[in-house]
PADOLO-84080 format. One record per atom (N, C-alpha, C): residue in one letter; x, y, z; residue number from 1. Coordinates in pm, 1 decimal. Layout:
# residues N
a | X | Y | Z | NUM
...
***
This chain:
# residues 120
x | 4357.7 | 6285.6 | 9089.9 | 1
x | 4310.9 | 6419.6 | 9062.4 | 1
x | 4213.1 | 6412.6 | 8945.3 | 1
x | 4121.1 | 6505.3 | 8915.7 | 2
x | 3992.4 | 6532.9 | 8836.9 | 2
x | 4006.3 | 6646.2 | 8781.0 | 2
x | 4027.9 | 6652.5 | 8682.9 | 3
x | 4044.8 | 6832.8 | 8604.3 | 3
x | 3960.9 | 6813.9 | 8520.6 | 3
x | 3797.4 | 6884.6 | 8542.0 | 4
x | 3653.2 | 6878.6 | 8495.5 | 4
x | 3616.0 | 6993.8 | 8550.6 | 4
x | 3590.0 | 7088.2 | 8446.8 | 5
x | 3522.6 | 7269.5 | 8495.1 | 5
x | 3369.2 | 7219.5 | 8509.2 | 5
x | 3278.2 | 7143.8 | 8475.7 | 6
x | 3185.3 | 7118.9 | 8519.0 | 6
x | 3161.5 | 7046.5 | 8690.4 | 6
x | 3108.4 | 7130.0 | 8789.8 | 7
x | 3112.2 | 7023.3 | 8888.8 | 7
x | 3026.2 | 6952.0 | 8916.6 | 7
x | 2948.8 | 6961.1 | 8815.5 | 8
x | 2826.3 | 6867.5 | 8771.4 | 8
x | 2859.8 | 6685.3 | 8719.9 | 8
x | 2974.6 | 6715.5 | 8674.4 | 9
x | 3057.5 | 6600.5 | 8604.0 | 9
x | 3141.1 | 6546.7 | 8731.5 | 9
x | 3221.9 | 6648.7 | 8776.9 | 10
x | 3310.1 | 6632.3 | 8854.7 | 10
x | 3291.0 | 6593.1 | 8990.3 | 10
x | 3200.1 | 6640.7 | 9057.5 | 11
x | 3143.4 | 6592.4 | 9191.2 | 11
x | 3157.8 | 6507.8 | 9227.2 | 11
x | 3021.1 | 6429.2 | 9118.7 | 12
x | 2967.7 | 6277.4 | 9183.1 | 12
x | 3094.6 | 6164.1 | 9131.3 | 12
x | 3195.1 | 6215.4 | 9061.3 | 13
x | 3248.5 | 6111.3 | 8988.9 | 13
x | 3351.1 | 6102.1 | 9120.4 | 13
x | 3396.2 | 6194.6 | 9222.3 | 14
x | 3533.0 | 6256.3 | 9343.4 | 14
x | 3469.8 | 6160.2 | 9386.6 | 14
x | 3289.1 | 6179.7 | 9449.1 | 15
x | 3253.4 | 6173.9 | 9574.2 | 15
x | 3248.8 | 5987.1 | 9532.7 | 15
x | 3231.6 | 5920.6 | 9433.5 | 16
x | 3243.8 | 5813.9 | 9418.9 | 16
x | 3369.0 | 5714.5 | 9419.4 | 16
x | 3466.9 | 5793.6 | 9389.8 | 17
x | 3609.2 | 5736.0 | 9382.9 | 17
x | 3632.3 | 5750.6 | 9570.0 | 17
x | 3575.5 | 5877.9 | 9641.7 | 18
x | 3654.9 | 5846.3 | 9790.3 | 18
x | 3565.8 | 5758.7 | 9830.4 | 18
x | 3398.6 | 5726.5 | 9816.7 | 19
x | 3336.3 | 5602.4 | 9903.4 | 19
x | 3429.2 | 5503.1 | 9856.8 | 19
x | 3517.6 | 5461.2 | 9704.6 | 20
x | 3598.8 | 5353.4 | 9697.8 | 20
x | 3736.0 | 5366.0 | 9793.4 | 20
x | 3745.4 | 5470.9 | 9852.5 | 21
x | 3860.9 | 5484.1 | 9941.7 | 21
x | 4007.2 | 5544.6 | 9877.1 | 21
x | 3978.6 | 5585.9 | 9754.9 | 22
x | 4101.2 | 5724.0 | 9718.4 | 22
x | 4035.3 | 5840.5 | 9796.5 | 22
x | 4195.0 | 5917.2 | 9777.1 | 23
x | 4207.8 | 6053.5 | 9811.2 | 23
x | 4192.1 | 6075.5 | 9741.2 | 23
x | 4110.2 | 6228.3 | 9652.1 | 24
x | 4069.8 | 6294.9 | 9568.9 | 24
x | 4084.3 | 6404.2 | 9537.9 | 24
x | 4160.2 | 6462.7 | 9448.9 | 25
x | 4181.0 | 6597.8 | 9466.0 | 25
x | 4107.2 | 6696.5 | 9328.8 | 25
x | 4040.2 | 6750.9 | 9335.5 | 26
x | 3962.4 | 6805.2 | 9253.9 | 26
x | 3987.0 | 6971.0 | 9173.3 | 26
x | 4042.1 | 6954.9 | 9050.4 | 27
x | 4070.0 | 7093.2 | 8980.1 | 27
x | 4002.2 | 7125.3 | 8907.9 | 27
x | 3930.5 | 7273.5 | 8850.6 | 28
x | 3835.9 | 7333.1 | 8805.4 | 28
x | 3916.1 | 7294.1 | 8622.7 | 28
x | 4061.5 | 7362.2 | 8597.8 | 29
x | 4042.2 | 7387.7 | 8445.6 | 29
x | 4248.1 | 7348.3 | 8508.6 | 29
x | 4288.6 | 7357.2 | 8394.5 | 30
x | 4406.0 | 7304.9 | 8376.0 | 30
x | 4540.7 | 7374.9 | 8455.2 | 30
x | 4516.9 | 7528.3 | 8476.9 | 31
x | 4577.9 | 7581.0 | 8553.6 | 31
x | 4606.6 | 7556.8 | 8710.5 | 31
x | 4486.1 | 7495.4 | 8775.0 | 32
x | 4458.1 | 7462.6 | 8885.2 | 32
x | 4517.4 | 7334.3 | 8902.2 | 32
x | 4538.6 | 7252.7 | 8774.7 | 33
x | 4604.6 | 7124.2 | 8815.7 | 33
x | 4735.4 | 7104.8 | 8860.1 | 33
x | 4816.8 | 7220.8 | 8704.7 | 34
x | 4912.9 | 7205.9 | 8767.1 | 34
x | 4966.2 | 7268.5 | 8880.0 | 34
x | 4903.6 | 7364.7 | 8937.7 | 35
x | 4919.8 | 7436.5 | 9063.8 | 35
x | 4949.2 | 7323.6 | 9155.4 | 35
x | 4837.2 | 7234.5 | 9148.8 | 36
x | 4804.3 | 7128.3 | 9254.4 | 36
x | 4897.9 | 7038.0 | 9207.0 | 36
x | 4987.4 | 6980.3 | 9135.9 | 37
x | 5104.8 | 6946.3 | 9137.7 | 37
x | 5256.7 | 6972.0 | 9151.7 | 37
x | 5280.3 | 7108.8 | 9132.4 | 38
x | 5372.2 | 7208.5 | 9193.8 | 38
x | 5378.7 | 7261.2 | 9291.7 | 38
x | 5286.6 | 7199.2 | 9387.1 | 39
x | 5274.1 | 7300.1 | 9505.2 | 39
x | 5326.7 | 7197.8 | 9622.2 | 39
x | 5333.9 | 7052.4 | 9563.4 | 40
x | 5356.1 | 6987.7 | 9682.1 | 40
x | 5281.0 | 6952.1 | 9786.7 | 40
x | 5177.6 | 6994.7 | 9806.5 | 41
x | 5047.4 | 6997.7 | 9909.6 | 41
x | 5005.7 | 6827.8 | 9912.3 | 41
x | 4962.2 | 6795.8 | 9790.9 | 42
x | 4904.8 | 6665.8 | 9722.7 | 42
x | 5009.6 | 6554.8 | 9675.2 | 42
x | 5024.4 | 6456.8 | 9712.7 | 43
x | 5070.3 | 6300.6 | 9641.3 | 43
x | 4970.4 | 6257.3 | 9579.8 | 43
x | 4977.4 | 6293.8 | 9411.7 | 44
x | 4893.9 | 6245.5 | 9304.3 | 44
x | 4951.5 | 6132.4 | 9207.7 | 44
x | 4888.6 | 6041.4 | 9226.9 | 45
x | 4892.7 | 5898.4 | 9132.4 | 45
x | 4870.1 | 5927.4 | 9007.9 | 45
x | 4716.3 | 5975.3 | 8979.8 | 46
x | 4695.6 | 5979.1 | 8829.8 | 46
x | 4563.6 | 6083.3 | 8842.9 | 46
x | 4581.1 | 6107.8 | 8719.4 | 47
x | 4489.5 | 6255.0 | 8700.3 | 47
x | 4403.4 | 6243.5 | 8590.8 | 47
x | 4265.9 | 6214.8 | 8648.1 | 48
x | 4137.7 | 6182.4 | 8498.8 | 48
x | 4159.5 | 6352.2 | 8443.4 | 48
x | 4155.8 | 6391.5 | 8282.0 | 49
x | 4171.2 | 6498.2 | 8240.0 | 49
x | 4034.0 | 6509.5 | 8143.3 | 49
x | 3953.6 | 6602.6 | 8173.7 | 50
x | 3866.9 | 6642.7 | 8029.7 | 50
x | 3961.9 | 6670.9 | 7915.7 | 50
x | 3864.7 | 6603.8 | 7830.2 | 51
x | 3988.3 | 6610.1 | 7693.1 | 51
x | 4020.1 | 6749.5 | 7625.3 | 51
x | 3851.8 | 6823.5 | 7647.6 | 52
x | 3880.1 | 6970.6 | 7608.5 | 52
x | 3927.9 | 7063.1 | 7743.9 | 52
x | 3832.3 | 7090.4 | 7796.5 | 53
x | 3840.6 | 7214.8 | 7862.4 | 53
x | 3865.3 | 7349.9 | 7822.4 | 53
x | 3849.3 | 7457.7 | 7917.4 | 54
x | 3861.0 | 7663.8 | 7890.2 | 54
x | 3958.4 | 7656.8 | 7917.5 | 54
x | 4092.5 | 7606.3 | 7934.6 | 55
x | 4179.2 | 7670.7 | 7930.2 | 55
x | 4300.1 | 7570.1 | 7858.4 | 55
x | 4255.1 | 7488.8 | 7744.3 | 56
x | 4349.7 | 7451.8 | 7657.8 | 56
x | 4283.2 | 7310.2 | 7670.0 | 56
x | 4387.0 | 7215.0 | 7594.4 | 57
x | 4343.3 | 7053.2 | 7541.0 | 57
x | 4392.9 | 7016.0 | 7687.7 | 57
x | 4332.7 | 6889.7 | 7706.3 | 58
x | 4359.0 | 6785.8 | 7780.7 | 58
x | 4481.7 | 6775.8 | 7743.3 | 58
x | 4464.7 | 6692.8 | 7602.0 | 59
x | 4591.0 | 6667.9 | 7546.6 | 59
x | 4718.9 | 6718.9 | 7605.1 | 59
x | 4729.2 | 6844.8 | 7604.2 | 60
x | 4846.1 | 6925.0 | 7627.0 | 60
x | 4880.4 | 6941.2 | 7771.1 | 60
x | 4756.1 | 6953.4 | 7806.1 | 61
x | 4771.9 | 6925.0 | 7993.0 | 61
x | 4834.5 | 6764.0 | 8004.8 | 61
x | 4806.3 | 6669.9 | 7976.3 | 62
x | 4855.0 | 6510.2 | 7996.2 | 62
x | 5006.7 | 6509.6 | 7930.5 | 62
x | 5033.3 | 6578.8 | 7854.3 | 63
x | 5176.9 | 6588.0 | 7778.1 | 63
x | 5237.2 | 6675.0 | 7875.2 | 63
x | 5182.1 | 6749.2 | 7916.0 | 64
x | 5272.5 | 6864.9 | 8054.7 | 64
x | 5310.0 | 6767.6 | 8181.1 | 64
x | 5190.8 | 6693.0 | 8201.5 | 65
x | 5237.9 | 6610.6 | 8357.1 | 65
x | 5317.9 | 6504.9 | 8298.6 | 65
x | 5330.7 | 6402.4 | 8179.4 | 66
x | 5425.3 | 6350.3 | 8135.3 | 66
x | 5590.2 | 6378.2 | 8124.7 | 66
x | 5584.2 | 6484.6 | 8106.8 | 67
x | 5719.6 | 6558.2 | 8059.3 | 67
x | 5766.1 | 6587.3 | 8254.1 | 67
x | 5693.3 | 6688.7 | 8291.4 | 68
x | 5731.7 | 6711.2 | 8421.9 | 68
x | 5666.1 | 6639.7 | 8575.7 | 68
x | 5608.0 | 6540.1 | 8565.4 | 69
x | 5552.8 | 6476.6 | 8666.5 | 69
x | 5547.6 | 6316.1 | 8572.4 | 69
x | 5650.4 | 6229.9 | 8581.6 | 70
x | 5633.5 | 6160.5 | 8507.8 | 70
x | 5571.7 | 6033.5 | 8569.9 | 70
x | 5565.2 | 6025.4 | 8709.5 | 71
x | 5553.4 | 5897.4 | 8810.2 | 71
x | 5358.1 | 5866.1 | 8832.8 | 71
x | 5340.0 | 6011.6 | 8788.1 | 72
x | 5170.3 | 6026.3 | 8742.4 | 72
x | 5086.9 | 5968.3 | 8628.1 | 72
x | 5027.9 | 5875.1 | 8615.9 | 73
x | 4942.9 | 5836.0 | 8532.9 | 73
x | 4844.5 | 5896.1 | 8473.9 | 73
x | 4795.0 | 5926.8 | 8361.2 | 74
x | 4709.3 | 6024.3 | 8323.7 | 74
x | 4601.2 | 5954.7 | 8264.8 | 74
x | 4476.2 | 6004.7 | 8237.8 | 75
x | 4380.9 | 5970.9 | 8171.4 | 75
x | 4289.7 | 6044.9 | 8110.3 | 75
x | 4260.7 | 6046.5 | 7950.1 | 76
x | 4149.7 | 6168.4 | 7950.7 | 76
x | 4025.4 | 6126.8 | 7845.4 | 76
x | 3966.6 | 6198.8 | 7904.5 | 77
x | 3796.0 | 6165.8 | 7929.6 | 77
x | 3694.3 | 6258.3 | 7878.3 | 77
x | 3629.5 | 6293.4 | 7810.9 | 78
x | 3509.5 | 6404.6 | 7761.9 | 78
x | 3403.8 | 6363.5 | 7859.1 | 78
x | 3324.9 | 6440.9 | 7939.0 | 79
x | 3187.2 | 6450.8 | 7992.1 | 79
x | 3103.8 | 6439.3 | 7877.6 | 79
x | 2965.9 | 6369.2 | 7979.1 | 80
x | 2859.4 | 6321.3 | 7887.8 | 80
x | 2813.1 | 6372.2 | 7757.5 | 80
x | 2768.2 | 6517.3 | 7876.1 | 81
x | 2713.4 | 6625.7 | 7777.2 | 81
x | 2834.9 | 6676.0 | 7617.5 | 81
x | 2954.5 | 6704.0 | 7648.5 | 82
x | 2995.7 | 6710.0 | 7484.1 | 82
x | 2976.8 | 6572.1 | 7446.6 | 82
x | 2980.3 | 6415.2 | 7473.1 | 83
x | 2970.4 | 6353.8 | 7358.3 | 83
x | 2832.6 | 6355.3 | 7328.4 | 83
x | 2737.5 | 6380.9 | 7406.0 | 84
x | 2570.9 | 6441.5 | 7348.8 | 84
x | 2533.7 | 6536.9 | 7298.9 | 84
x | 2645.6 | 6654.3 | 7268.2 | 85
x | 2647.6 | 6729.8 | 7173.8 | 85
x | 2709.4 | 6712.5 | 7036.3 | 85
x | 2810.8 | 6625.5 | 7047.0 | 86
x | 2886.2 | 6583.4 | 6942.2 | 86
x | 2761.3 | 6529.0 | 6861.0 | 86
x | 2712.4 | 6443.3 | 6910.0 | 87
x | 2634.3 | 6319.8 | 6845.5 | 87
x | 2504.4 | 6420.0 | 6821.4 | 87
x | 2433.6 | 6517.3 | 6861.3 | 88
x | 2365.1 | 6539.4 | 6868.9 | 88
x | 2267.3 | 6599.2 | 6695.4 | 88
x | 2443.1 | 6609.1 | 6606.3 | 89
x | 2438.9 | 6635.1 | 6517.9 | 89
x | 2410.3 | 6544.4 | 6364.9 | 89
x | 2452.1 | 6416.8 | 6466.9 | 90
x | 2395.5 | 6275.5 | 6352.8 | 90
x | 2269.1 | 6270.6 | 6361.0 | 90
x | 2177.4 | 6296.1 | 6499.7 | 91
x | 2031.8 | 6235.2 | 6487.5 | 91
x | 1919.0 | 6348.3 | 6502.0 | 91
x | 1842.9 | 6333.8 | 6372.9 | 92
x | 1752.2 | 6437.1 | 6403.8 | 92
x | 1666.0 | 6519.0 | 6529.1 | 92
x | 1609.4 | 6381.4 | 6621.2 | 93
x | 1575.3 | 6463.8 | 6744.8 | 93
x | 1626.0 | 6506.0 | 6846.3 | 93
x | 1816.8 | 6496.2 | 6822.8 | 94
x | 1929.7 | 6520.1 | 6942.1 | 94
x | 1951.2 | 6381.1 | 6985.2 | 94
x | 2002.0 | 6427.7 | 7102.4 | 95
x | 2053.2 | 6300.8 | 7176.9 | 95
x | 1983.5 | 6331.2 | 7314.8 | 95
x | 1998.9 | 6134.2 | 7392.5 | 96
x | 1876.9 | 6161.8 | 7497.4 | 96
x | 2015.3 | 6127.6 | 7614.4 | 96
x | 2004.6 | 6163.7 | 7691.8 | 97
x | 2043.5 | 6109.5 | 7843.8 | 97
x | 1962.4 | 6097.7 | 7929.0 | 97
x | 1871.1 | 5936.9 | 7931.9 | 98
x | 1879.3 | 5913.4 | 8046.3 | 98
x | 1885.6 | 5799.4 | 8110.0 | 98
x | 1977.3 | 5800.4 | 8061.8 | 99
x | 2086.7 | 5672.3 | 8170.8 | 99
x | 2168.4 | 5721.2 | 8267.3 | 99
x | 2165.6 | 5631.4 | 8376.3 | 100
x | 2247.7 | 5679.7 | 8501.5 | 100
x | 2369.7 | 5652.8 | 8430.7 | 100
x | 2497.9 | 5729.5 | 8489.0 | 101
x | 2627.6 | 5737.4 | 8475.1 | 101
x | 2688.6 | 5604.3 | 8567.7 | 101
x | 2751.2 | 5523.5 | 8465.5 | 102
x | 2850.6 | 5414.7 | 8550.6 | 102
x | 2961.3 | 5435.5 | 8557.6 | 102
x | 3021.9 | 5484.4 | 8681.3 | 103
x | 3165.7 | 5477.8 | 8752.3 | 103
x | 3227.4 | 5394.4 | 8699.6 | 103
x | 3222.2 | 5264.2 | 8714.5 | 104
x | 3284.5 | 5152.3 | 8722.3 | 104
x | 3414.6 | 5147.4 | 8678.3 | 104
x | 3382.4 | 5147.7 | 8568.2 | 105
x | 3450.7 | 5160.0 | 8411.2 | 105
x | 3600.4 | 5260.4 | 8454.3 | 105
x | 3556.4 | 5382.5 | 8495.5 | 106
x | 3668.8 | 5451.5 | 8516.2 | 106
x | 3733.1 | 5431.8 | 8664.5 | 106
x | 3715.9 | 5364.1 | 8804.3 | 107
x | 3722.5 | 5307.4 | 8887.4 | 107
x | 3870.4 | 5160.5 | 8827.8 | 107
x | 3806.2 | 5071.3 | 8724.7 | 108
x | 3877.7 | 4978.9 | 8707.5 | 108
x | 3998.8 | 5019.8 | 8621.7 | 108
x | 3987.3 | 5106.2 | 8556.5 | 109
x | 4091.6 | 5195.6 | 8462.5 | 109
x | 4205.1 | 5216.0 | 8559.7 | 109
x | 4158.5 | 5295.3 | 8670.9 | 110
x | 4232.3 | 5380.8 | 8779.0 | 110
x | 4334.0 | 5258.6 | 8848.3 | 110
x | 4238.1 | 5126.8 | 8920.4 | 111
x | 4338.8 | 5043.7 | 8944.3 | 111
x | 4455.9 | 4990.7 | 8852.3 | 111
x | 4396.5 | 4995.2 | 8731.1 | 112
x | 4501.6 | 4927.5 | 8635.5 | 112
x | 4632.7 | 5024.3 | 8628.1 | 112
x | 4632.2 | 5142.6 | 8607.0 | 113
x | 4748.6 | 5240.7 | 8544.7 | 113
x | 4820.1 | 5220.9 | 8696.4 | 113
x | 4728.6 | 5260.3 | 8812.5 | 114
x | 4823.8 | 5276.5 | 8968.9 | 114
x | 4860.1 | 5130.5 | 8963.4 | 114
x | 4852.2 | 4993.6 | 8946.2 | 115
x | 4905.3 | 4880.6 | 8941.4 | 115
x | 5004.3 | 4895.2 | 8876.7 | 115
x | 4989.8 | 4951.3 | 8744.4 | 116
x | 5118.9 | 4946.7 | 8654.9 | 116
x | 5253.7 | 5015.9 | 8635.1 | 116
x | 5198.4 | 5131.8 | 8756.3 | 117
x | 5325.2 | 5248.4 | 8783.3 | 117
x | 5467.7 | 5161.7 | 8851.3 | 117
x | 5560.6 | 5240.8 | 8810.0 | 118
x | 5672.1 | 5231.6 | 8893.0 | 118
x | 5713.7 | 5307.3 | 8956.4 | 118
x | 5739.0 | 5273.4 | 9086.3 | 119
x | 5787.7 | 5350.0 | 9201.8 | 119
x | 5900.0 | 5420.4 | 9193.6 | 119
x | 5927.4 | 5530.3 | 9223.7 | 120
x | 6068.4 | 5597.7 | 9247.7 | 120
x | 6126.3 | 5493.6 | 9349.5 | 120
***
């Protein structure tokens, strides 16, 4: 699962994880996640989390599926654009993006935590 209110962020990162052959399940803001884990609909492994988000911390969302979804692996992540706003404040002419975005990185993450789970 992907809990990223941007689907600018969120899209290409789904549509890249299913050409690797996950199922993908995609939530707007934190409410929607856990919907999509209480509802039973979805068998979710692990859930990339924006660290902020509109409707509370990552943080607190990854401490919620811990406590009550514990067999779920979590991960959380800021989109480009806040750490190019963050930074934007060290360098006088802003910050630049334009570098393509590499998957990879979070692709090899994903195998590692689902390798490391234990099964009910």
């Amino acid at each position: 699962m992907i809990v990223e209110q941007d689907v600018l962020v969120r899209h290409p990162l789904a549509e890249y994880l299913r050409e690797c052959g996950y199922r993908v399940v995609e939530a707007t803001d934190h409410d929607e996640a856990r919907e999509c884990l209480e509802d039973g609909r979805y068998s979710i492994d692990a859930a990339l989390i924006d660290a902020g988000g509109p409707t509370g911390s990552g943080f607190a969302l990854s401490a919620w599926i811990r406590g009550n979804h514990p067999t779920v692996k979590t991960m959380l992540g800021a989109t480009v654009g806040k750490v190019l706003a963050l930074a934007g404040d060290l360098c006088d002419e802003g910050p630049q993006a334009a570098k393509r975005l590499n998957y990879r990185p979070v692709l090899d993450h994903i195998r590692q935590l689902l390798a490391s789970r234990k099964r009910p």
